[in-house]
TIRO-2110 file (N, C-alpha, C; in Angstrom, 1 decimal):
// TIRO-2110
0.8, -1.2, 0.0, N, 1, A
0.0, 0.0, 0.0, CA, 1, A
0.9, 1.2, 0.0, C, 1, A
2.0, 1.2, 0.6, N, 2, A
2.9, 2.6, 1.1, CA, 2, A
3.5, 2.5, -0.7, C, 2, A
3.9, 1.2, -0.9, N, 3, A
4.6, 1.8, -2.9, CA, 3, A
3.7, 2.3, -3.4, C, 3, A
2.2, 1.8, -3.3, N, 4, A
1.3, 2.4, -4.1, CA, 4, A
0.9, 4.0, -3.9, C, 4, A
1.0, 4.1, -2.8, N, 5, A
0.8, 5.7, -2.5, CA, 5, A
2.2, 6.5, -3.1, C, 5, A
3.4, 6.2, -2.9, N, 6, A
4.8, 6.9, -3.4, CA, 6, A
4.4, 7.1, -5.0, C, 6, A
4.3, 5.5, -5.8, N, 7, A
3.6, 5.9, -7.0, CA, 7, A
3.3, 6.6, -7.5, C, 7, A
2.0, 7.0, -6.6, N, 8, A
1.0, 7.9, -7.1, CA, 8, A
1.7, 9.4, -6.9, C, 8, A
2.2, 9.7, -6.3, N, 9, A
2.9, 10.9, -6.1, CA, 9, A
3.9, 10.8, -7.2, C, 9, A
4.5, 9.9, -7.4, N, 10, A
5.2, 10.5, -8.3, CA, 10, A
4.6, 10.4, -9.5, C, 10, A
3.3, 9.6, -9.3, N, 11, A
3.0, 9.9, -11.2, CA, 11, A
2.5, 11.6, -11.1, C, 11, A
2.0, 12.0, -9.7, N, 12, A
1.1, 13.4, -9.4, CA, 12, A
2.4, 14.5, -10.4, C, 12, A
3.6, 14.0, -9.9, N, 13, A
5.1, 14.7, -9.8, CA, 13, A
5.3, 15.1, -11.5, C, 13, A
5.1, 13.9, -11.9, N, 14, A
5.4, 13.4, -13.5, CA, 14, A
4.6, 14.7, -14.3, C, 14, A
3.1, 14.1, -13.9, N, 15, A
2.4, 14.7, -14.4, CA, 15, A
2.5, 16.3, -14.5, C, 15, A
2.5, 17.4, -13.5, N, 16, A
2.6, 18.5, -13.0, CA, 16, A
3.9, 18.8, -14.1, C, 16, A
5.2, 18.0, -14.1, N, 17, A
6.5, 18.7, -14.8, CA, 17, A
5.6, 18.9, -16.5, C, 17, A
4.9, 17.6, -17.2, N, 18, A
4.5, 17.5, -18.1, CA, 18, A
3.7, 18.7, -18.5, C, 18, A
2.9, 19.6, -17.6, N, 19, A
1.8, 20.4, -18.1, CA, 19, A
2.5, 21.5, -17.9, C, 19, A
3.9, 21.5, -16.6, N, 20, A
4.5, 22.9, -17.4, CA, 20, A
5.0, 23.0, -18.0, C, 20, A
5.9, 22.1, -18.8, N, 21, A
6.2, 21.8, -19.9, CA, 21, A
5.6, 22.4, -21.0, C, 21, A
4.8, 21.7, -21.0, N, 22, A
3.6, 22.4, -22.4, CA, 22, A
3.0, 23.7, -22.3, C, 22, A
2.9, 24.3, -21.0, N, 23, A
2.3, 25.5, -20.6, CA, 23, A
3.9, 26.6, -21.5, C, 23, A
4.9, 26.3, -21.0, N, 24, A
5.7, 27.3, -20.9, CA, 24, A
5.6, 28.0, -22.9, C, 24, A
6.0, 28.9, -22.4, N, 25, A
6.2, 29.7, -24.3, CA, 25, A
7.4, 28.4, -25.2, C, 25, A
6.9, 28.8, -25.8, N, 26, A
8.1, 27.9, -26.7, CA, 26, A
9.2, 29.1, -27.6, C, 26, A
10.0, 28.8, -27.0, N, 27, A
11.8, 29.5, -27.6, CA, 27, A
12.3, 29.1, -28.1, C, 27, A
13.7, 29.7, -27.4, N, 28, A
14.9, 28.8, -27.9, CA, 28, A
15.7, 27.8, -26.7, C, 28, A
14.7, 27.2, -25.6, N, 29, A
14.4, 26.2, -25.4, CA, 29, A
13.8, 25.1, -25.7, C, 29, A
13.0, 24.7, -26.7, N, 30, A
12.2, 24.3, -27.2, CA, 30, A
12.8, 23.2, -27.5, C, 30, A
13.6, 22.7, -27.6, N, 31, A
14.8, 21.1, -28.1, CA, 31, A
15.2, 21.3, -26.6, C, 31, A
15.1, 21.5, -25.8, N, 32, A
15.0, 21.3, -24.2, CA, 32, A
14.3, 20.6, -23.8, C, 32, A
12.8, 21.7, -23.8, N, 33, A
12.0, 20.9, -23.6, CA, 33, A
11.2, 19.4, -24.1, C, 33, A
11.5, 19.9, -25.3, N, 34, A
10.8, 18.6, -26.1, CA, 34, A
12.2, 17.1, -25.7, C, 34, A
12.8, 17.5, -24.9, N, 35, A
13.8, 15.9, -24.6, CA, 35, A
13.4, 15.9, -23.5, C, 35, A
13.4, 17.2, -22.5, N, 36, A
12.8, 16.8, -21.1, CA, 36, A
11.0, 16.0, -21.2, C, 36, A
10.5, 16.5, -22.1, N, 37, A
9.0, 15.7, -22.2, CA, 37, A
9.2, 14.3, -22.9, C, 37, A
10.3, 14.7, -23.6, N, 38, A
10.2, 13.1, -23.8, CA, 38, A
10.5, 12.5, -22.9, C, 38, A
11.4, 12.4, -22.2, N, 39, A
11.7, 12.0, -20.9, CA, 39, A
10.9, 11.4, -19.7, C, 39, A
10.0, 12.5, -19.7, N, 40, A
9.3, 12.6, -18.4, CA, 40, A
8.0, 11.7, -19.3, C, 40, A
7.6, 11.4, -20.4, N, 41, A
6.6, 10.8, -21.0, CA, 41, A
7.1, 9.2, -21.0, C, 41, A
8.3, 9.2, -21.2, N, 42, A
9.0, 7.6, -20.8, CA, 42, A
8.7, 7.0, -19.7, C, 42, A
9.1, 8.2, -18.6, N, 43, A
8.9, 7.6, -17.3, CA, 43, A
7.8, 7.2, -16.9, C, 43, A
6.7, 8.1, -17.5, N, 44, A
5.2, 8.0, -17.0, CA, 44, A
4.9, 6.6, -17.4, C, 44, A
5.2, 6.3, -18.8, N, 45, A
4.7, 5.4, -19.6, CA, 45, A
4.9, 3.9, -18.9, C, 45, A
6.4, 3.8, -18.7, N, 46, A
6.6, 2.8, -17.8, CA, 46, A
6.1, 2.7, -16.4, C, 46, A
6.1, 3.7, -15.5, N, 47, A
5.3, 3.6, -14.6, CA, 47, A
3.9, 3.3, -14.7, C, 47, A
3.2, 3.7, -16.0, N, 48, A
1.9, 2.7, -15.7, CA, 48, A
1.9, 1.7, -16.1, C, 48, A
3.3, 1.0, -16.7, N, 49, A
3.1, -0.5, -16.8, CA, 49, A
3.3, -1.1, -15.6, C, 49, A
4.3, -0.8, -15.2, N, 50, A
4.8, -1.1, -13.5, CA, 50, A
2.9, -1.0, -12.5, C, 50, A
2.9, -0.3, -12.7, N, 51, A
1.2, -0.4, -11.9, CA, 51, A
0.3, -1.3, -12.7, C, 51, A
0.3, -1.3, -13.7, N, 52, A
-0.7, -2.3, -14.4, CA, 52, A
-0.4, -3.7, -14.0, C, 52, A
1.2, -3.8, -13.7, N, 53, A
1.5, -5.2, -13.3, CA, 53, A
1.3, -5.5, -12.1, C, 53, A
1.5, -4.4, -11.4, N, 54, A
0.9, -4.4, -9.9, CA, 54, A
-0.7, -5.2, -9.5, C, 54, A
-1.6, -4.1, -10.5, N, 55, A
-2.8, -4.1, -10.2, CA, 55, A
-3.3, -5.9, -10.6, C, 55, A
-2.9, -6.1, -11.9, N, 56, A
-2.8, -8.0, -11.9, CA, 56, A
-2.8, -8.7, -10.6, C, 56, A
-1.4, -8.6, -10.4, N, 57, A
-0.9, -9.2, -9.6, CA, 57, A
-1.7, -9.2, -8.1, C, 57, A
-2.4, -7.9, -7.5, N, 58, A
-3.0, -7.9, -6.5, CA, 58, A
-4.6, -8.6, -6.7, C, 58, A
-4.9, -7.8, -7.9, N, 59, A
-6.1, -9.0, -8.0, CA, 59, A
-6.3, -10.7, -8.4, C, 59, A
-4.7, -11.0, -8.7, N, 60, A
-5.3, -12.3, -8.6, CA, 60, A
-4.8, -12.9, -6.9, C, 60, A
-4.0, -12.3, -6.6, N, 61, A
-4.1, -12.5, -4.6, CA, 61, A
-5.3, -12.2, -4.2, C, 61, A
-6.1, -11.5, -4.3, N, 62, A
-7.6, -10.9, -4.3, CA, 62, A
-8.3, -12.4, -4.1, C, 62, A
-7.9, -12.9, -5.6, N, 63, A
-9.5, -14.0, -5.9, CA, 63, A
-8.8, -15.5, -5.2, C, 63, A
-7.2, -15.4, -5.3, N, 64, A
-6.6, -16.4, -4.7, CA, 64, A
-7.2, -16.5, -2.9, C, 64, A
-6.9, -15.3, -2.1, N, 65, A
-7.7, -15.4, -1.2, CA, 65, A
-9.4, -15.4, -1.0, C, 65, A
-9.9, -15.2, -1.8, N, 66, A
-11.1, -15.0, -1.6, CA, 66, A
-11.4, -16.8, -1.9, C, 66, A
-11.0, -17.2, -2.5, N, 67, A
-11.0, -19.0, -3.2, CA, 67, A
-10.6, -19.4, -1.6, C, 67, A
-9.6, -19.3, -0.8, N, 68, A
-9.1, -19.9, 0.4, CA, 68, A
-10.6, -19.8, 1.6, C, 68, A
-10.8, -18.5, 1.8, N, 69, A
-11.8, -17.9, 2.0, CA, 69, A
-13.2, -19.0, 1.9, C, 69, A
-13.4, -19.4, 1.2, N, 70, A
-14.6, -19.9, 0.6, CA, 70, A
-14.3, -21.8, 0.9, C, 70, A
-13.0, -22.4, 0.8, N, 71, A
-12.8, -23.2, 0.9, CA, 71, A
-12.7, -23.9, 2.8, C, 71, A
-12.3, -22.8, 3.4, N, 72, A
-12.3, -22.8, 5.0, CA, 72, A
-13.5, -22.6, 5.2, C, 72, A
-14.4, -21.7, 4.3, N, 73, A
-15.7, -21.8, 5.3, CA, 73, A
-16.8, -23.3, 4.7, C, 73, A
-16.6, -23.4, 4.0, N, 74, A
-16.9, -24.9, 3.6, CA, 74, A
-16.2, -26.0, 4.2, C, 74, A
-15.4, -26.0, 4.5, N, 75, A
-15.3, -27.1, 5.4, CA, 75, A
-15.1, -27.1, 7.1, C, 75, A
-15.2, -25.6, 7.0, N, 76, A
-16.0, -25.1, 8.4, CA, 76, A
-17.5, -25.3, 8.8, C, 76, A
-18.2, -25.6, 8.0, N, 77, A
-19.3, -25.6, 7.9, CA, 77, A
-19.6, -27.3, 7.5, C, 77, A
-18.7, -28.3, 6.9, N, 78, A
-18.7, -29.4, 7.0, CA, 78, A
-18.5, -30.1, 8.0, C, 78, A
-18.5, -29.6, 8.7, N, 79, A
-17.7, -30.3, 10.3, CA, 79, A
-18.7, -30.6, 11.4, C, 79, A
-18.4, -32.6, 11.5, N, 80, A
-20.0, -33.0, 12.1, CA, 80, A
-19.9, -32.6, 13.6, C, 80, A
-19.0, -31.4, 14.2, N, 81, A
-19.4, -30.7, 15.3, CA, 81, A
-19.3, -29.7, 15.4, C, 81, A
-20.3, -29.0, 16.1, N, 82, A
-20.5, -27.5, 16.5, CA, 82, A
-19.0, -26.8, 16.6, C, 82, A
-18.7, -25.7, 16.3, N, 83, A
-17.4, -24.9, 16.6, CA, 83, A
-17.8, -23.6, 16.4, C, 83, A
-17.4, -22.8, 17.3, N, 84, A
-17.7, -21.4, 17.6, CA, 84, A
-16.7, -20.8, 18.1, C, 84, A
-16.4, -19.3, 17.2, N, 85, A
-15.3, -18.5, 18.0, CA, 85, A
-15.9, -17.4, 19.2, C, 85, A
-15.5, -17.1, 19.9, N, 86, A
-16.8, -15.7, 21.1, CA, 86, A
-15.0, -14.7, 21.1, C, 86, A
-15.6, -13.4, 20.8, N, 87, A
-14.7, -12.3, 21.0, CA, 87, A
-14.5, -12.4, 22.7, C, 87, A
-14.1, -11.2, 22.8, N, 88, A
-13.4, -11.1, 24.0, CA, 88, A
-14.6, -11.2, 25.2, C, 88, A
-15.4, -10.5, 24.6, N, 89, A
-16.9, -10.7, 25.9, CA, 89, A
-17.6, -11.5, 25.8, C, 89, A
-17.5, -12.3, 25.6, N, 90, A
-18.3, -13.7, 25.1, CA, 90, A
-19.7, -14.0, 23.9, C, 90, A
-19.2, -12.7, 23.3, N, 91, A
-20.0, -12.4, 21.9, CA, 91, A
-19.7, -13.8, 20.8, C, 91, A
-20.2, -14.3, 20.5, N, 92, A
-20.1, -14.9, 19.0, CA, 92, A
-20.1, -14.6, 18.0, C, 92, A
-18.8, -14.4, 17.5, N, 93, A
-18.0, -13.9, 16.1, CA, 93, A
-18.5, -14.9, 15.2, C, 93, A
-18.6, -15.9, 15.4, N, 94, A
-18.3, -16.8, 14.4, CA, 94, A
-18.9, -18.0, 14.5, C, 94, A
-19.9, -18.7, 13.7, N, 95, A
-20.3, -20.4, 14.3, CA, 95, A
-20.6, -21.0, 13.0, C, 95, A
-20.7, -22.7, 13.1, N, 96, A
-20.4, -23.3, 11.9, CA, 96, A
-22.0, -23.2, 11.8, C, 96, A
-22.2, -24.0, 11.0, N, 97, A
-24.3, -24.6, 10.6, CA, 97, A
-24.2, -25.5, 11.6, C, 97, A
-23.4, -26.5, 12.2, N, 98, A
-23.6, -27.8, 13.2, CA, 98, A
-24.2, -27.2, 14.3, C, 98, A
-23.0, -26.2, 14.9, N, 99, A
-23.6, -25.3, 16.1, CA, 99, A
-25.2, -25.2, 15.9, C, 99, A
-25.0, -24.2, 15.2, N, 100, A
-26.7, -23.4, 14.6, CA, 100, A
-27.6, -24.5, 14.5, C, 100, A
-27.2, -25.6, 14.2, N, 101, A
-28.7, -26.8, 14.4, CA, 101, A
-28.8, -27.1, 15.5, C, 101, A
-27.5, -27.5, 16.4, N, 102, A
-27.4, -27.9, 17.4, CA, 102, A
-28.8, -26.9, 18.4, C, 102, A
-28.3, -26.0, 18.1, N, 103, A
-29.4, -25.2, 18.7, CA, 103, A
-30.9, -24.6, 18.5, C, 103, A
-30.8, -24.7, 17.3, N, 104, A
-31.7, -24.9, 16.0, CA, 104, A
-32.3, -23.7, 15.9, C, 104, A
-31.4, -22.7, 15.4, N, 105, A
-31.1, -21.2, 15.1, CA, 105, A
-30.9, -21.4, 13.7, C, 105, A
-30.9, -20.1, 13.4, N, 106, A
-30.0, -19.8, 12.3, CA, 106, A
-28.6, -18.7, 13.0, C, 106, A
-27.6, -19.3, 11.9, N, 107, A
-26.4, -18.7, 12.5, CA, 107, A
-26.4, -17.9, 12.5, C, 107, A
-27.3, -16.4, 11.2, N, 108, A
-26.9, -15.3, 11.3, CA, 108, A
-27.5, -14.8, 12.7, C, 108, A
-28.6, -15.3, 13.4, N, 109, A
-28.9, -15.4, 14.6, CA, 109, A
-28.4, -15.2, 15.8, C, 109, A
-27.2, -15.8, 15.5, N, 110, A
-26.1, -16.1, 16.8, CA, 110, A
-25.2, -15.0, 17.3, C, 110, A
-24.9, -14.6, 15.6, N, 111, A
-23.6, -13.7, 15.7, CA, 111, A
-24.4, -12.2, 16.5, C, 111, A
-23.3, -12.3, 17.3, N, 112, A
-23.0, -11.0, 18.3, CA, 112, A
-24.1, -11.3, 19.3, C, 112, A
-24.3, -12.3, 19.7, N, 113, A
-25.0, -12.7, 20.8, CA, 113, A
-24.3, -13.5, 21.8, C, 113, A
-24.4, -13.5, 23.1, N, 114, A
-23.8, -13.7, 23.9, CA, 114, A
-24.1, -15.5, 24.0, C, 114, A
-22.9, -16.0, 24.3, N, 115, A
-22.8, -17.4, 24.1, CA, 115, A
-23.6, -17.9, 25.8, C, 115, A
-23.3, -17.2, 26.5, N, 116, A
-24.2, -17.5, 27.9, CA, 116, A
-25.7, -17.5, 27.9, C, 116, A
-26.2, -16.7, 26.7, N, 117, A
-27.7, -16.6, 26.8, CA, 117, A
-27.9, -18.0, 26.5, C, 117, A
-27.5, -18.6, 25.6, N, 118, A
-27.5, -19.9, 25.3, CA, 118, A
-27.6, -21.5, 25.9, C, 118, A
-26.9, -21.0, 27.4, N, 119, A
-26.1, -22.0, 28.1, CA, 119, A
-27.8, -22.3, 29.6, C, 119, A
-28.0, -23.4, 29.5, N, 120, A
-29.4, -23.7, 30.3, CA, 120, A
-29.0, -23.2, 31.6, C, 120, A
-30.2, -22.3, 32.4, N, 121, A
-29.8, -21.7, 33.5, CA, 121, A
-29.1, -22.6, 34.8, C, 121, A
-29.1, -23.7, 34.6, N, 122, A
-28.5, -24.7, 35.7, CA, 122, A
-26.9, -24.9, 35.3, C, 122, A
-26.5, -24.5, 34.8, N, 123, A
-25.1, -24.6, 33.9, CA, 123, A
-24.3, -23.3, 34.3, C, 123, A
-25.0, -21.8, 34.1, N, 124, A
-24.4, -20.9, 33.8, CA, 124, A
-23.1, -20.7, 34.9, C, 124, A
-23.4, -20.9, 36.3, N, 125, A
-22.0, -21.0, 37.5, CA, 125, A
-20.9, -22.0, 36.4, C, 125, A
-21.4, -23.1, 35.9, N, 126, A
-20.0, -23.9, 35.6, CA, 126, A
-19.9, -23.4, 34.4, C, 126, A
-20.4, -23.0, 33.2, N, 127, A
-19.9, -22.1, 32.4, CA, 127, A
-18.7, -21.1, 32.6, C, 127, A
-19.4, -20.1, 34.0, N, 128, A
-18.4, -18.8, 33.9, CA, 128, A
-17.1, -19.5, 35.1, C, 128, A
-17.5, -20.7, 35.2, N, 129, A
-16.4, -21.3, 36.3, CA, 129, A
-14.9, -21.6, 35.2, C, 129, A
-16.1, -21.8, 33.8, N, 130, A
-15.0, -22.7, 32.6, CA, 130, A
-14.4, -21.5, 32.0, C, 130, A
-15.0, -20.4, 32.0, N, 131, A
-14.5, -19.3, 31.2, CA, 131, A
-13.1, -18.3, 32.0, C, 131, A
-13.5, -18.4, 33.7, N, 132, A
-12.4, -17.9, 34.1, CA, 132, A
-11.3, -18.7, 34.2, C, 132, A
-11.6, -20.3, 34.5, N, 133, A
-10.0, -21.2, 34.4, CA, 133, A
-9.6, -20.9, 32.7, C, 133, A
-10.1, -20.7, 32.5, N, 134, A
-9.7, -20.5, 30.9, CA, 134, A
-8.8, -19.3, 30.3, C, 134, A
-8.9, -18.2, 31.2, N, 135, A
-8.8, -17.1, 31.6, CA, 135, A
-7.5, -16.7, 32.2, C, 135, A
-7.3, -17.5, 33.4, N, 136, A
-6.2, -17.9, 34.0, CA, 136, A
-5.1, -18.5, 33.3, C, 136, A
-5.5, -20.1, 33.0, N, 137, A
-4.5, -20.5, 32.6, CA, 137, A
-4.3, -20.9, 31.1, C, 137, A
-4.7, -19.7, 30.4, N, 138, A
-4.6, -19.5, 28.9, CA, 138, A
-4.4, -20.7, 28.5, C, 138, A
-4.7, -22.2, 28.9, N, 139, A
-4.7, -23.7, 28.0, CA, 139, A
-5.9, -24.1, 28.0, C, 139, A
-6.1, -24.8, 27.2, N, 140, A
-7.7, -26.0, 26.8, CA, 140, A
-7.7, -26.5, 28.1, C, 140, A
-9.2, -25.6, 27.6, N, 141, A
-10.2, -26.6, 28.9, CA, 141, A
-11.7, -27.3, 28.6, C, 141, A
-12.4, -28.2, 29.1, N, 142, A
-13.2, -28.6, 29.2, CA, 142, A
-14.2, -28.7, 29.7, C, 142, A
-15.6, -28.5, 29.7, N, 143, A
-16.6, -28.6, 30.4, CA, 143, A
-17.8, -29.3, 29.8, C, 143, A
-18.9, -29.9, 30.3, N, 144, A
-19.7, -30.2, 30.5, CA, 144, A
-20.8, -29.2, 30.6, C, 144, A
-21.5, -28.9, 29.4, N, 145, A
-22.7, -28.2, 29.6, CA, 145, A
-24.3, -28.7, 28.7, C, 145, A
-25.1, -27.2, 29.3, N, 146, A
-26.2, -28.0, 28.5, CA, 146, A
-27.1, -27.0, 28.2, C, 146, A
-27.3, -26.8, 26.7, N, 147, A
-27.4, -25.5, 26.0, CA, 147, A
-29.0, -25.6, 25.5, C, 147, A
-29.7, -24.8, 25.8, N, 148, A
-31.4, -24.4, 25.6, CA, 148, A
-31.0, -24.2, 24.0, C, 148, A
-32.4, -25.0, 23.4, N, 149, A
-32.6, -24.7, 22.3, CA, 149, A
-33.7, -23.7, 22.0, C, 149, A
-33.6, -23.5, 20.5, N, 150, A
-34.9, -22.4, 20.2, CA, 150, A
-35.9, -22.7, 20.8, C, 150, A
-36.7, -23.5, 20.0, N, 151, A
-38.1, -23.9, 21.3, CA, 151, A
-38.1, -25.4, 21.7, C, 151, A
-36.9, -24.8, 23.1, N, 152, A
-37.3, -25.6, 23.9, CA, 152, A
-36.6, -27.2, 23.8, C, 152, A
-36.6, -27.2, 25.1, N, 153, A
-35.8, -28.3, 25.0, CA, 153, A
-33.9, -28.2, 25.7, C, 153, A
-33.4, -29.2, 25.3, N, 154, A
-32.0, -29.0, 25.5, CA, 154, A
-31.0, -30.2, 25.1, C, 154, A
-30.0, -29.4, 24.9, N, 155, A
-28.6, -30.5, 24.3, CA, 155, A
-27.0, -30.1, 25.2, C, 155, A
-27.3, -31.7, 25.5, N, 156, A
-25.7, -31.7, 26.3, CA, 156, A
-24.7, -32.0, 25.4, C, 156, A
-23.5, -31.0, 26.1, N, 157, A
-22.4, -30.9, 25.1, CA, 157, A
-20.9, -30.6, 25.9, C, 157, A
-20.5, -31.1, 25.4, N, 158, A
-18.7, -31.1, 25.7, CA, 158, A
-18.1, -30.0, 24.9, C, 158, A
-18.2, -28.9, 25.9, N, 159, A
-17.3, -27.4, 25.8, CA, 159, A
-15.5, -28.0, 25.3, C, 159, A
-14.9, -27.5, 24.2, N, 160, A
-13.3, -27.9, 24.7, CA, 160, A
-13.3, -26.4, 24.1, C, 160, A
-12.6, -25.5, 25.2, N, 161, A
-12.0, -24.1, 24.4, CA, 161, A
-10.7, -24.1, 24.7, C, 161, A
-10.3, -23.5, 24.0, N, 162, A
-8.6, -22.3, 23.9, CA, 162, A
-9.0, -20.7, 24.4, C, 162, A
-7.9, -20.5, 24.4, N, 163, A
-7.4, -19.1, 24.9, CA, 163, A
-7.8, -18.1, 24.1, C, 163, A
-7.2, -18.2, 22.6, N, 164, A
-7.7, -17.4, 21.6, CA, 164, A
-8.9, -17.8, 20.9, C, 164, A
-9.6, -18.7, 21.0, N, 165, A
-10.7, -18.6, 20.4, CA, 165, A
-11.6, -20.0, 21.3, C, 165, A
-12.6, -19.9, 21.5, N, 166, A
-14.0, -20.9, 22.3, CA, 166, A
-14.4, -21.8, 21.1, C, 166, A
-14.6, -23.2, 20.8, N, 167, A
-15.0, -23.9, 20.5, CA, 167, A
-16.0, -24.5, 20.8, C, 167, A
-17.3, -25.0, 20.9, N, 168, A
-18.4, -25.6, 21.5, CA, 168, A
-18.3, -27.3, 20.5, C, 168, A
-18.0, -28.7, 20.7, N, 169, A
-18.1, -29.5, 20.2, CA, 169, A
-19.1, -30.4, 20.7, C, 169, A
-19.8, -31.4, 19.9, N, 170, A
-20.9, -32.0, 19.9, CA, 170, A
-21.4, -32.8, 20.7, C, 170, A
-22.7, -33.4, 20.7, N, 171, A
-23.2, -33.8, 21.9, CA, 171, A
-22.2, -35.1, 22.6, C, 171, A
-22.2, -35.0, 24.0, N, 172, A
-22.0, -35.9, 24.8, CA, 172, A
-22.3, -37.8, 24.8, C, 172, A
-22.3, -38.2, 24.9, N, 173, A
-22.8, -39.8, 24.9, CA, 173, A
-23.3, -40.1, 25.7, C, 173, A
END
């Protein structure tokens, strides 16, 4: 981004010599200028190839990640158990379709809702019991809970989270 901005100043730069160039009177400068414009019309010229190759090149990283993109959430979304990321307050950033049935939501549902609303009111002490050891000792932990569904009802489930991101995996046996 920082080459791309220099670029552009200097094509701003290019440009500007070029129009005074052509602004000024024509003399007995004039075989001056016309080598200084050629000049400065070289540089321009190549510089938009140099950006044209740029701009390629970033769009196909573009589609190359946007392909990665699409392929992690597919097989995020293939995965026969629930997985959920929760931001820092126990928001949910992120959940696969497993979760979302599990609960039998829809996922856009989920996002930025608090993963505790979730959790059956007999649970919630061992929930935030699981979230502060988790807390503490920034390694995988485990718990045993049991998460209210839309209407009604409930599903027992084996919590395993990390530090940097909460996972919810699939029912219990």
């Amino acid at each position: 981004m920082e080459h791309h901005r220099s670029g552009l100043k200097i094509f701003n730069q290019l440009h500007s010599q070029i129009e005074v160039m052509m602004m000024s009177p024509q003399s007995t400068t004039l075989p001056l200028i016309s080598k200084d414009l050629l000049q400065s019309l070289r540089k321009l010229k190549t510089f938009q190839l140099e950006l044209e190759v740029q701009n390629k090149e970033l769009h196909r990283s573009q589609l190359e990640l946007m392909q990665s993109k699409i392929q992690y959430t597919e097989l995020y979304d293939a995965l026969p158990v629930g997985c959920l990321t929760l931001g820092n307050r126990g928001l949910i950033r992120n959940a696969n379709l497993t979760f979302a049935a599990m609960l039998s939501h829809e996922r856009s549902s989920l996002i930025n809702q608090q993963l505790s609303d979730y959790v059956a009111a007999d649970f919630q002490d061992l929930y935030c019991q699981h979230l502060q050891r988790l807390k503490i000792s920034k390694t995988k932990q485990v718990c045993d809970l049991s998460h209210r569904k839309k209407y009604g009802g409930s599903s027992h489930v084996r919590m395993e989270s990390g530090f940097a991101s909460a996972k919810n995996c699939g029912p219990t046996q």
